[in-house]
TIRO-466360 format. One record per residue: x negated, y negated, z negated of N, C-alpha, C in turn. Coordinates in steps of 0.05 Angstrom, whole numbers, padded with zeros to 5 digits, always signed. Example, Ala and Ser with C-alpha at 12.3 -4.5 7.8 and 13.67 -1.06 7.14 Angstrom:
% residues 2
-00264+00114-00156-00246+00090-00156-00264+00066-00156
-00257+00045-00142-00273+00021-00143-00258-00001-00157
This chain:
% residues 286
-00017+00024+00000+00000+00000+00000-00018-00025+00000
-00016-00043+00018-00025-00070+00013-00020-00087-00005
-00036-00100-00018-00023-00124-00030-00041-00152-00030
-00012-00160-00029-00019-00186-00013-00008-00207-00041
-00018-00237-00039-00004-00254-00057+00006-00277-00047
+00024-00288-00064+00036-00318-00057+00036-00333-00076
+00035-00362-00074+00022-00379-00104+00044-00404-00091
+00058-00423-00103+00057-00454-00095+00024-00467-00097
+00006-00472-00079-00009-00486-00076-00007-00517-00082
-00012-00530-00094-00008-00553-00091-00031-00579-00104
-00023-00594-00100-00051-00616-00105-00062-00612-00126
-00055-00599-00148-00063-00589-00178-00080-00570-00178
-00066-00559-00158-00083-00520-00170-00109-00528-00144
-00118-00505-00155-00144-00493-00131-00130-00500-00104
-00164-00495-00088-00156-00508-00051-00153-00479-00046
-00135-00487-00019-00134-00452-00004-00165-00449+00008
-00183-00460+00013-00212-00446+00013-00217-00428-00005
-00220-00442-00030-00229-00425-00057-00209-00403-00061
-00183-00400-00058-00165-00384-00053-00174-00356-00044
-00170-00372-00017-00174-00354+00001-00201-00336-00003
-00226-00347-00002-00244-00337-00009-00243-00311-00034
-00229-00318-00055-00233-00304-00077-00214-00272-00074
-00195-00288-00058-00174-00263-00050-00193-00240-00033
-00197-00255-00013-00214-00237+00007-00244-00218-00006
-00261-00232-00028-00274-00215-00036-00271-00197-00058
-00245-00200-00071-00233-00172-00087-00214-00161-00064
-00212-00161-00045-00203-00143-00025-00169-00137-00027
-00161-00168-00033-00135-00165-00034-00126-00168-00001
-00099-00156+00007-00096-00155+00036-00092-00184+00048
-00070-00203+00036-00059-00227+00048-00052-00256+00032
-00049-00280+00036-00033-00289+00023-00009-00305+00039
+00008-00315+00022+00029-00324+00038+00047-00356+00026
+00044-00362+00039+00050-00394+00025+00083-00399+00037
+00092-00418+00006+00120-00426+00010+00121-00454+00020
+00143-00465+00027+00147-00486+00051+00160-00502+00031
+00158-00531+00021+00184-00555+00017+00160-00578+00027
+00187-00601+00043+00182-00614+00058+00182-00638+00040
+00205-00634+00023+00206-00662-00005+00226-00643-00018
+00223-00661-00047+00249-00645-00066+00266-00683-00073
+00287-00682-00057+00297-00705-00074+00315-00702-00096
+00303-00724-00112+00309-00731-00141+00337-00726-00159
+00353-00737-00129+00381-00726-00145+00386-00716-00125
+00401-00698-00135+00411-00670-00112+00428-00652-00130
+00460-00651-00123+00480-00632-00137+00468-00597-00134
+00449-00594-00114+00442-00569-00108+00417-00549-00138
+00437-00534-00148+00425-00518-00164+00392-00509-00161
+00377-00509-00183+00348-00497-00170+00353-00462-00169
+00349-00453-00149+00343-00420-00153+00346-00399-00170
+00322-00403-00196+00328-00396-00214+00333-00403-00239
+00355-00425-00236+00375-00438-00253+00352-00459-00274
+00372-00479-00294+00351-00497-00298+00341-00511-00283
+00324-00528-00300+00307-00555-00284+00286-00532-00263
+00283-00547-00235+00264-00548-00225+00235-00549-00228
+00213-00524-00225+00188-00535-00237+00178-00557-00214
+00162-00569-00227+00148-00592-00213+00130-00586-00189
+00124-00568-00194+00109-00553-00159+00124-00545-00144
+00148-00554-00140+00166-00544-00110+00166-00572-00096
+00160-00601-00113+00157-00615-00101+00129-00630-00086
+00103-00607-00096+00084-00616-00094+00068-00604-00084
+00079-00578-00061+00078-00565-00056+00056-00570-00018
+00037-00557-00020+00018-00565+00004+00040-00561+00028
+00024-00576+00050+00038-00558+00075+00027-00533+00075
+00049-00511+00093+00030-00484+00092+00017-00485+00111
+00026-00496+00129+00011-00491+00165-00027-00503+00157
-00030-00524+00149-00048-00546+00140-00062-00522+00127
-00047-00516+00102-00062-00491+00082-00080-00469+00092
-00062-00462+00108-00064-00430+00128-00089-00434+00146
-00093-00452+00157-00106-00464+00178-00132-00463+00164
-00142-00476+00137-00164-00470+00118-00172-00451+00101
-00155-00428+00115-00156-00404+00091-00169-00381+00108
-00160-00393+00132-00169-00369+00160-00186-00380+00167
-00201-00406+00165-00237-00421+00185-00251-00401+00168
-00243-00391+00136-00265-00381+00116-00259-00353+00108
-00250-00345+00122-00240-00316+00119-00247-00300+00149
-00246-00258+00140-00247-00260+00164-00218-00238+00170
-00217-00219+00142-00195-00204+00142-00159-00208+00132
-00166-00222+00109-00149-00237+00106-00121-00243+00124
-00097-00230+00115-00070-00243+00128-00062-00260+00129
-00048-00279+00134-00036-00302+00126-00010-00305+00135
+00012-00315+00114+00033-00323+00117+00060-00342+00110
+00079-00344+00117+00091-00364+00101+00118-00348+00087
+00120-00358+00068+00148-00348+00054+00156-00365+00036
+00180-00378+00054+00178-00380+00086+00178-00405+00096
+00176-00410+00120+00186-00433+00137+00215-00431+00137
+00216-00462+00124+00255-00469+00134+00249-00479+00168
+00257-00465+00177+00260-00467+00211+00276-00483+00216
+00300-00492+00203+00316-00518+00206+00305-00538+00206
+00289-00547+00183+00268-00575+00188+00248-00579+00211
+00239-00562+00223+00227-00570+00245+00230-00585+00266
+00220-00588+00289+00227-00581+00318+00222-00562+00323
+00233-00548+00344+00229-00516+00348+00206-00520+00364
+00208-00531+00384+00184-00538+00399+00152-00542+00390
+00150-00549+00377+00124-00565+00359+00118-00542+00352
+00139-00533+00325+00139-00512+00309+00126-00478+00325
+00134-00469+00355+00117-00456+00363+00100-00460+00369
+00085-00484+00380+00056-00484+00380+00047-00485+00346
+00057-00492+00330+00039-00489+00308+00035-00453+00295
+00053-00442+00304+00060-00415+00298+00037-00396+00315
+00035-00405+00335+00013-00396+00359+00001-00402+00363
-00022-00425+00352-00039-00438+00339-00053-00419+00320
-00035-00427+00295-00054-00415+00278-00054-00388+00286
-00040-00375+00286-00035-00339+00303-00059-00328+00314
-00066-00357+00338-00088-00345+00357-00119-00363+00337
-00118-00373+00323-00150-00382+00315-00148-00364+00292
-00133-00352+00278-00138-00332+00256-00136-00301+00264
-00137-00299+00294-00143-00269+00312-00121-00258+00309
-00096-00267+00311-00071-00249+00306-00059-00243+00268
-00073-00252+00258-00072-00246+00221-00047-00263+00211
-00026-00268+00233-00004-00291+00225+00019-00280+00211
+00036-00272+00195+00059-00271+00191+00083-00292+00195
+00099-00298+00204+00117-00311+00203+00143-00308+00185
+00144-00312+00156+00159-00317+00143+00177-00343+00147
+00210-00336+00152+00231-00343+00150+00248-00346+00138
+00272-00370+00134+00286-00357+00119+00304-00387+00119
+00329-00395+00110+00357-00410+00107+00348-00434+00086
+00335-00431+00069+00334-00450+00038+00353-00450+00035
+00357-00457+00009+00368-00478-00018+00372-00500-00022
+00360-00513-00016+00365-00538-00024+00376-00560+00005
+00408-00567-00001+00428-00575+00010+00413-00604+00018
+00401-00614+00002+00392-00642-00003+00377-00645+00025
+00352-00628+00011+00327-00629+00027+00333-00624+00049
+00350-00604+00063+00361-00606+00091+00364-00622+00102
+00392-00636+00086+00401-00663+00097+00395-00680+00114
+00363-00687+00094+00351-00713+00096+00338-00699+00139
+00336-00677+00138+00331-00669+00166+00357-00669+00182
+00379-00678+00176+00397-00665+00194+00417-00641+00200
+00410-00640+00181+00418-00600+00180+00442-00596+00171
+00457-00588+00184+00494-00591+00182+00487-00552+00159
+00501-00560+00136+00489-00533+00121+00507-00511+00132
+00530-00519+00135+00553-00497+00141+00533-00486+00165
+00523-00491+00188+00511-00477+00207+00485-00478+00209
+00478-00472+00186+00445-00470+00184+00428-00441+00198
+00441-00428+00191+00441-00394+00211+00431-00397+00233
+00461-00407+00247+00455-00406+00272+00447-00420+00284
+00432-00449+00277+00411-00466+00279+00383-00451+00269
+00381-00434+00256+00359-00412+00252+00363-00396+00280
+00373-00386+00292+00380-00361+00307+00365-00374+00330
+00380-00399+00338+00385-00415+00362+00345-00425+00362
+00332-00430+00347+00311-00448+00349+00291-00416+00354
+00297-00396+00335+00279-00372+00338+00280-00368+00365
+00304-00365+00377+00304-00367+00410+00282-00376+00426
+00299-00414+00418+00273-00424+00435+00251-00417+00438
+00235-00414+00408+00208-00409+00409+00200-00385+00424
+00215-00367+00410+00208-00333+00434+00207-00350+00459
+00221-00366+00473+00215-00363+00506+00198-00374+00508
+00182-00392+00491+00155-00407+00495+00127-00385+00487
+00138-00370+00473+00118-00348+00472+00117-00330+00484
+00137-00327+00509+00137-00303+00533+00114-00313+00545
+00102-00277+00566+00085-00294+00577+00087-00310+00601
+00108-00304+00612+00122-00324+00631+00128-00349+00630
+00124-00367+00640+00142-00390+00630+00168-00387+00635
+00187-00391+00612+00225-00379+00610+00237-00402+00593
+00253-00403+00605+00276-00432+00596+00293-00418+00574
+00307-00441+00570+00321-00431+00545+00348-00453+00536
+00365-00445+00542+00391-00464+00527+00405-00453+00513
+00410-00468+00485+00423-00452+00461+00452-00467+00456
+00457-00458+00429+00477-00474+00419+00474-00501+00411
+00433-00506+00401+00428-00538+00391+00407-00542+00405
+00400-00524+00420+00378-00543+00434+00363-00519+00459
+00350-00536+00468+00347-00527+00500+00312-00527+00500
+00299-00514+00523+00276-00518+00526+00275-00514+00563
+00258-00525+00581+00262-00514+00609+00230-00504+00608
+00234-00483+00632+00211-00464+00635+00186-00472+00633
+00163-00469+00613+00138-00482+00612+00112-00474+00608
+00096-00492+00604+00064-00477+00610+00058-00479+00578
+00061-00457+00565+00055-00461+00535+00036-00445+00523
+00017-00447+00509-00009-00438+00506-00010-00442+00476
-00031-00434+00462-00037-00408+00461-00010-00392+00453
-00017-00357+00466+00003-00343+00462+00005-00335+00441
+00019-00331+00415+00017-00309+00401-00005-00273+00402
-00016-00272+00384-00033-00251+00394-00015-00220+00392
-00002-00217+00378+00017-00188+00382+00041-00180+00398
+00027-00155+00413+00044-00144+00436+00075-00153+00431
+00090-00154+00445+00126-00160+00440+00133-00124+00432
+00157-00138+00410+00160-00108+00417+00200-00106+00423
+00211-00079+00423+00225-00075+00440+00245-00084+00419
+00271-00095+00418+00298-00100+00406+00317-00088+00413
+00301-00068+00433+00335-00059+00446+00324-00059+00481
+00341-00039+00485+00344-00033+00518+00347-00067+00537
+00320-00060+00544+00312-00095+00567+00309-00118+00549
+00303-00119+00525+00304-00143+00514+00276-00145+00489
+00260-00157+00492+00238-00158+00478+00236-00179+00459
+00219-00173+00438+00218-00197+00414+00183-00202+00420
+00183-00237+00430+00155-00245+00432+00146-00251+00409
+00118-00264+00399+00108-00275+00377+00108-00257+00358
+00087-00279+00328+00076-00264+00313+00097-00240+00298
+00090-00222+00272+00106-00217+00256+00125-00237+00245
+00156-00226+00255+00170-00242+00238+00185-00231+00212
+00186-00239+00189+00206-00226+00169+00221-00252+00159
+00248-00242+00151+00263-00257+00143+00271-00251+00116
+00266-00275+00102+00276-00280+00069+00298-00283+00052
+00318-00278+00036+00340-00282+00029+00342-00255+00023
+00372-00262+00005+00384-00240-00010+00399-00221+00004
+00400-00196-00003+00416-00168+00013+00443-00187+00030
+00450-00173+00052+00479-00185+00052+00492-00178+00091
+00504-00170+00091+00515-00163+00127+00494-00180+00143
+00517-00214+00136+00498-00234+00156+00466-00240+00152
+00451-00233+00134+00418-00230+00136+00410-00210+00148
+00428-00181+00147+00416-00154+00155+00428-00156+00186
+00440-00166+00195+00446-00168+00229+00431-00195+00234
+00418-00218+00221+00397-00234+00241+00369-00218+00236
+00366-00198+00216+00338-00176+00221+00337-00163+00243
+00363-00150+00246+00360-00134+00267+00370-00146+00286
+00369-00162+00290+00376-00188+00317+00352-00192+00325
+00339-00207+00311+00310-00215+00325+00285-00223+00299
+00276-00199+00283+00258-00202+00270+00245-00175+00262
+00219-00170+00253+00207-00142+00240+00228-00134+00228
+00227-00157+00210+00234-00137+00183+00245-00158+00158
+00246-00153+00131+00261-00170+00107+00229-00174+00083
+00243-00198+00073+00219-00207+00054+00248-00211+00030
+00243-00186+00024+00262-00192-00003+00260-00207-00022
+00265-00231-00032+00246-00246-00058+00252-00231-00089
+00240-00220-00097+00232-00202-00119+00234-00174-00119
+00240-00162-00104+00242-00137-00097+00273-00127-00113
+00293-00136-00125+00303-00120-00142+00326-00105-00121
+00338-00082-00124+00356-00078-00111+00354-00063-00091
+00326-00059-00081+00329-00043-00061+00335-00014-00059
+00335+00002-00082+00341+00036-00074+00376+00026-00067
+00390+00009-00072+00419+00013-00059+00415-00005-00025
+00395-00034-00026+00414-00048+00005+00388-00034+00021
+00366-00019+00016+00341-00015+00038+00367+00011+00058
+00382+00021+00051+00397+00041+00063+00414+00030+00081
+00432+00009+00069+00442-00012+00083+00439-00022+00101
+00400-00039+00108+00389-00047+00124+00393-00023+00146
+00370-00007+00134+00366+00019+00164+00384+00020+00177
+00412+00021+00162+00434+00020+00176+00443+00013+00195
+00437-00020+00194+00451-00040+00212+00431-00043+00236
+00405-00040+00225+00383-00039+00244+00378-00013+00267
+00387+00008+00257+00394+00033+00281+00421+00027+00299
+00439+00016+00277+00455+00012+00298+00464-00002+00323
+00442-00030+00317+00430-00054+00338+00410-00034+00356
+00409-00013+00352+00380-00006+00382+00352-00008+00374
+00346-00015+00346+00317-00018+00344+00315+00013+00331
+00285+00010+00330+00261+00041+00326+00269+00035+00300
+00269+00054+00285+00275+00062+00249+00245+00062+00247
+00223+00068+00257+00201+00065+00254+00194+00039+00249
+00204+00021+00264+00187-00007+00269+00202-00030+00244
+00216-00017+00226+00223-00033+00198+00211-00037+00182
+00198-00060+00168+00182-00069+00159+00187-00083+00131
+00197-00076+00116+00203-00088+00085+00174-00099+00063
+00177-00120+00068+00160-00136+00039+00164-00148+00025
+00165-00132-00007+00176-00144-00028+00165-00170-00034
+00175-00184-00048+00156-00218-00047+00161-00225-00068
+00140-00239-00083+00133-00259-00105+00153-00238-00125
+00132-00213-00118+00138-00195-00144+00125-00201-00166
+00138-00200-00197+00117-00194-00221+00112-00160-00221
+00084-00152-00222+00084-00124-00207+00080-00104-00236
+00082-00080-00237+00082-00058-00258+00066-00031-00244
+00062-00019-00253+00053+00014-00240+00078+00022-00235
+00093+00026-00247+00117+00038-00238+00135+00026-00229
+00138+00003-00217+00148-00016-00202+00141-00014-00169
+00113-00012-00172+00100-00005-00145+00099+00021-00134
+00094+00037-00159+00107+00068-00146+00130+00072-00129
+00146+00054-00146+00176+00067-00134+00185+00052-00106
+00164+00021-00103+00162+00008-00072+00151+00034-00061
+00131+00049-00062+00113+00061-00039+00137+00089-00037
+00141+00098-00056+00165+00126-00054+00197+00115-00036
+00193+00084-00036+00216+00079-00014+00208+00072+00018
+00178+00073+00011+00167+00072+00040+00155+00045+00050
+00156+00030+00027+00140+00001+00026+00122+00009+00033
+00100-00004+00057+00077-00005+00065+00057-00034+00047
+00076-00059+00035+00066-00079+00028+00081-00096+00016
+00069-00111-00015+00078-00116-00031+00067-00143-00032
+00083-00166-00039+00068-00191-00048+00072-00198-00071
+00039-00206-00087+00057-00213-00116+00043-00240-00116
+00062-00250-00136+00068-00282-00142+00043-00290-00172
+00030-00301-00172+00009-00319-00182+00016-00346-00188
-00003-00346-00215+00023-00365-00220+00004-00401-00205
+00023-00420-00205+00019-00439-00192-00004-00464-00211
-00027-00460-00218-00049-00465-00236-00068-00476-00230
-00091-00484-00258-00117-00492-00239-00130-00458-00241
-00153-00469-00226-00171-00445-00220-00176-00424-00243
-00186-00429-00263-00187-00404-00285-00160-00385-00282
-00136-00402-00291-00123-00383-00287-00117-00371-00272
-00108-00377-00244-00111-00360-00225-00132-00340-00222
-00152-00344-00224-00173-00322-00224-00173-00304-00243
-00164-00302-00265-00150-00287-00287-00128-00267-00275
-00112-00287-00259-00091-00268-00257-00096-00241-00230
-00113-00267-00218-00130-00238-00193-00136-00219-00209
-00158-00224-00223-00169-00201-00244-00157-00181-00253
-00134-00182-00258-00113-00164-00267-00105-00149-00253
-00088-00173-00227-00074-00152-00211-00099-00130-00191
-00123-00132-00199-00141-00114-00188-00135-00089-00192
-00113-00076-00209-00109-00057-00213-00096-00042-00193
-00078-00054-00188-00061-00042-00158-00072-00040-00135
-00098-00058-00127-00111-00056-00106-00117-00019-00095
């Protein structure tokens, strides 16, 4: 089993060099950085896990910026996001930065996805919340046709792209979604809680699920397979990573006895001693 970690990075704690570096020479597999763009101040929108908000969701690095310095100093090392709110972007931009870093870190990209939380912080982008989905669905689009290797157009429900010369490609083969229909670009997994409409945009157009804490899976991982054989994809090519787990021996046992290939655990958001403390520890699962 791999294990990989995820931290809020932010102006406080350690740089993703030193990060990165330290990860890579205790031979941990990846890390994977979370996305906020701003946290505004007042906002009716609940934090996550209930209670005040900690102070590092608003102070939170870019990941792309992060990722980009974690891979010049690394050579094995994964990298990823968990996740990009794909609604805040441009879709456009947003694949070249995706295929960017993708191709200068030799293919080591994950693409973590996923809806957010916070109603506010959308907003301030535009982001009509009722159809945030399918403003997710619609932009994943786009970008696949900018990452074909053809130049291929694209008109959606919110936005359009016409056939173009777009470079660099993503480094991993496409793979199949179904009879005539291919998924371009890096690994994608998608984040959020069990549920019909997350397990049909998996098997729509992504690897696989980035569960956030792992709980729950001996009942929805059956669920998934489910919906995902029934869309046309390979039962092989499902890809589950538990995320910003607090991890146990027998926590991780029972990920690898369900067929988890890779686990991310959560570190806490610090200066450098402690983080490196907590590496130290989780050296045990390695």
């Amino acid at each position: 089993m791999r294990i990989a970690t995820t931290i809020f990075l932010t102006d406080h704690t350690l740089s993703p060099v030193r990060l990165a570096r330290a990860l890579e020479e205790r031979g941990f597999a990846g890390l994977y950085l979370p996305e906020h763009t701003h946290i505004p101040v007042t906002r009716d929108t609940a934090a996550p896990m209930g209670g005040d908000l900690p102070e590092m969701y608003g102070r939170t690095l870019d990941p792309f910026v992060a990722l980009g310095q974690a891979a010049a100093v690394t050579e094995r090392l994964t990298l990823g996001t968990g996740i990009t709110l794909v609604t805040q972007h441009d879709p456009i931009a947003l694949a070249k930065q995706v295929a960017t870093l993708d191709h200068l870190s030799g293919g080591r990209f994950t693409l973590g996805i996923g809806y957010g939380w916070n109603v506010e912080e959308a907003a301030d982008h535009g982001v009509e919340w009722r159809t945030r989905r399918e403003l997710v669905r619609d932009r994943m689009a786009l970008m696949r046709a900018l990452w074909a290797p053809e130049p291929t157009a694209y008109v959606g429900q919110f936005s359009s792209v016409q056939a173009s010369a777009a470079h660099p490609k993503p480094v991993l083969a496409p793979r199949e979604l179904g009879p005539g229909h291919l998924l371009h670009g890096p690994r994608t997994l998608i984040g959020g809680a069990a549920g019909p409409k997350l397990f049909t945009a998996i098997a729509d157009h992504a690897d696989g699920w980035l569960p956030i804490g792992g709980g729950g899976l001996t009942e929805s991982l059956p669920v998934l397979r489910q919906v995902w054989e029934t869309a046309g994809r390979d039962p092989k090519n499902l890809q589950v990573v538990p995320y910003a787990v607090h991890p146990s021996p027998g926590k991780l046992s029972h990920y690898a006895d369900l067929g988890v290939e890779e686990v991310v655990l959560q570190l806490p958001s610090a200066q450098e001693p402690e983080i490196l403390r907590a590496l130290d520890d989780f050296a045990q699962y390695l």
